[in-house]
C-alpha positions in Angstrom: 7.4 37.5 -27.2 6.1 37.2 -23.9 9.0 36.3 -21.0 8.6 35.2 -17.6 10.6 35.5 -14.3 13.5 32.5 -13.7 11.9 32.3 -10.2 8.4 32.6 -12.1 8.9 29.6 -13.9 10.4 27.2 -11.1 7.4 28.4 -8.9 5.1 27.0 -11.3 6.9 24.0 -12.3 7.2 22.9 -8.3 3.2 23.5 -7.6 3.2 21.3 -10.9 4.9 18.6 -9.7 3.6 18.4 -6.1 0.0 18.4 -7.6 1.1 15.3 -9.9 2.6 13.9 -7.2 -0.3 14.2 -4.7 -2.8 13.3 -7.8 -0.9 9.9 -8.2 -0.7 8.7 -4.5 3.1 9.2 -4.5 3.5 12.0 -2.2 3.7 11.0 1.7 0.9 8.5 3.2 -1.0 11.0 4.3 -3.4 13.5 1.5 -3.6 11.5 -1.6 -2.1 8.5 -0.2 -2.8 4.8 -1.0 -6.4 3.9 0.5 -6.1 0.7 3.1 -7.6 -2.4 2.0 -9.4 -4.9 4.1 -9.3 -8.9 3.6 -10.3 -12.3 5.2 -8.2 -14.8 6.0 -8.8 -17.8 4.5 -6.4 -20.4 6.0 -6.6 -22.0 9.3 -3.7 -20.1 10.5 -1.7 -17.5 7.9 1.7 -17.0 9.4 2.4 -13.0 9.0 6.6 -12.5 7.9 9.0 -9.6 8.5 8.9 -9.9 5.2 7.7 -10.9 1.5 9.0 -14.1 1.2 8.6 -17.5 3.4 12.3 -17.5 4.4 11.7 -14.2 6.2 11.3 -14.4 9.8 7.6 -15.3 11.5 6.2 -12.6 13.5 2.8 -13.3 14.4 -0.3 -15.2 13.3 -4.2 -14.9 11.8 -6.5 -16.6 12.5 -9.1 -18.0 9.8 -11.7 -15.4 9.3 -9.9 -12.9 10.7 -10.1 -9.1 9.1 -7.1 -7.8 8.5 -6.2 -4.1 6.8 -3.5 -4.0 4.0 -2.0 -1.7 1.5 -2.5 -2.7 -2.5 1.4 -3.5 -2.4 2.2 -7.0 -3.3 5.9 -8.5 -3.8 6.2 -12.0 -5.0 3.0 -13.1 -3.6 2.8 -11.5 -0.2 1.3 -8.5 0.7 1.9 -5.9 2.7 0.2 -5.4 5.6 2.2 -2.4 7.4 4.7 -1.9 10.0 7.0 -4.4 8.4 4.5 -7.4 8.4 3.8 -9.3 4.9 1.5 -12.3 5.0 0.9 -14.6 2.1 -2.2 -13.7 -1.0 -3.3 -16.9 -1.6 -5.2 -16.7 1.6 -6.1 -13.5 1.8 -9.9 -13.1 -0.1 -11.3 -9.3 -0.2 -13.5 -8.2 2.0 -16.7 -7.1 0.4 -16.0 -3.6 1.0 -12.2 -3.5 0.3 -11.2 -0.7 -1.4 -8.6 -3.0 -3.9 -8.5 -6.4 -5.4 -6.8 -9.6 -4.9 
């Protein structure tokens, strides 16, 4: 039977895992991260929240028509739009070249 190195082994099995891990979008934001996504505002004014929920604090405003970029992460109806600021799906419509859905 053909036998392997210890150190061998858990050399390979950590390149495995980092290459899943960087495959999946898991690893870090930067190589193999999630791709931003880009959507219009829809509503006259779309209050942005610290937060994914309404009862989270206000900090800032869009405009309708306004672009905005997001990541594909939604929680409970918001999404997230970076640097701690959610704002509400309903009106948020895709872009026509964003790179994720509603």
């Amino acid at each position: 039977m053909f036998l392997l190195p210890r150190s061998l082994l858990l050399i390979g099995a950590g390149v495995l895992g980092v290459s899943y891990l960087i495959g999946t979008g898991q690893a870090g934001s930067g190589f193999g991260g999630p791709e931003p996504c880009t959507f219009r505002v829809t509503a006259d004014v779309l209050n942005v929240r610290s937060g994914p929920s309404s009862a989270n604090a206000r900090v800032g405003e869009l405009r309708q028509g306004a672009e905005v970029a997001a990541t594909p992460n939604v929680v409970g109806g918001f999404r997230d739009l970076g640097d701690a600021r959610w704002a509400a799906t309903e009106f948020l419509a895709p872009a026509p070249d964003s790179t994720c859905g509603p």
